[in-house]
N, C-alpha and C positions, 0 to 999 in steps of 0.2 A: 504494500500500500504506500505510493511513494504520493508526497505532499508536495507541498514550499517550506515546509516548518524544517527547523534542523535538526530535530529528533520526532520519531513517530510520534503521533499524535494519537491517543486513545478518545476523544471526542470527536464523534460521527454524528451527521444530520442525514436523516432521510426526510427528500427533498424530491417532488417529481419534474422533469424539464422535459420536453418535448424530442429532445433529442440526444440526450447523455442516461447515463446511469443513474441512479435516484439516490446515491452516500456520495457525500462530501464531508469535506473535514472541516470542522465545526470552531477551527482555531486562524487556517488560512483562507477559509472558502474552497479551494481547489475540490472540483470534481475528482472522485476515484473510482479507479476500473473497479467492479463490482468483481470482477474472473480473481482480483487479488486479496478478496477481503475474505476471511474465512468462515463463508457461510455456508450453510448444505445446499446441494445444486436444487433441491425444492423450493425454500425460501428465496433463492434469486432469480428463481423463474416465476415465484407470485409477484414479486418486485417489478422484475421487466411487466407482467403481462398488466399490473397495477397501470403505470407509466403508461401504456398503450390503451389499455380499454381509457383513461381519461381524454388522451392526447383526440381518441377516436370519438367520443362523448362532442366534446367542443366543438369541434370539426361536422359532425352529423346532428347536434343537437344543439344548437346556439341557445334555444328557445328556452329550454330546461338549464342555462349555466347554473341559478343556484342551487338548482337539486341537483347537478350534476357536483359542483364543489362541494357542496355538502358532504356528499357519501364518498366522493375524492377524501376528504380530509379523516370519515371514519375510519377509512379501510387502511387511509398513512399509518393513523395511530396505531391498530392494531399489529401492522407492518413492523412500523419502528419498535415494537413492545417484541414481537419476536426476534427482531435484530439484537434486540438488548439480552433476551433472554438464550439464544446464540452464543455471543458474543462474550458473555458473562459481565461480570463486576468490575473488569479489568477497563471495562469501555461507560461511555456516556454518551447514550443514545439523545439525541433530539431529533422532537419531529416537529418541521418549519407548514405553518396551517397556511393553505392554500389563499392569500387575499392578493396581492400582486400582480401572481399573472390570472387574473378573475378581471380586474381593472384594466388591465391588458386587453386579454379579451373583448371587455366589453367596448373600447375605444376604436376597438378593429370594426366590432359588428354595426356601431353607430355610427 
């Protein structure tokens, strides 16, 4: 899990972007390859498929954005709660609530 910081960084955000991996590091910002963080190959394919059914939501359902961010941000939590519990004590999971790119969003569709 390589960062910007000079010594690894045990503070991880699950965070979803449209087009990266959904863990970054919680101290530089920098996105992290998911393939290097030691999660079971289950949990990083509900992460990916997280990231994608949103990405696809927006994209196909403008009309529903808040019910779409909504159950976007429950299913984060639940994510980052399994990441944390993965990852054990040694880490400090955050999970960043979806209002940003929701604003985003809506500046596109108006």
């Amino acid at each position: 899990m390589q960062c910007f910081c000079k010594e690894q960084s045990y503070d991880l955000v699950v965070e979803a972007d449209f087009v990266v991996d959904p863990i970054w590091c919680g101290k530089c910002g920098c996105n992290l390859n998911l393939e290097e963080i030691p999660l079971t190959e289950k949990l990083k394919d509900e992460l990916m498929s997280w990231v994608q059914a949103y990405s696809k939501s927006v994209i196909d359902e403008p009309g529903y954005i808040y019910e779409v961010t909504h159950q976007h941000n429950k299913n984060g939590i639940k994510l980052a709660e399994k990441v944390q519990s993965e990852l054990g004590a040694k880490y400090t999971i955050s999970f960043l609530l979806l209002k940003h790119m929701l604003s985003y969003v809506l500046k596109r569709l108006y």
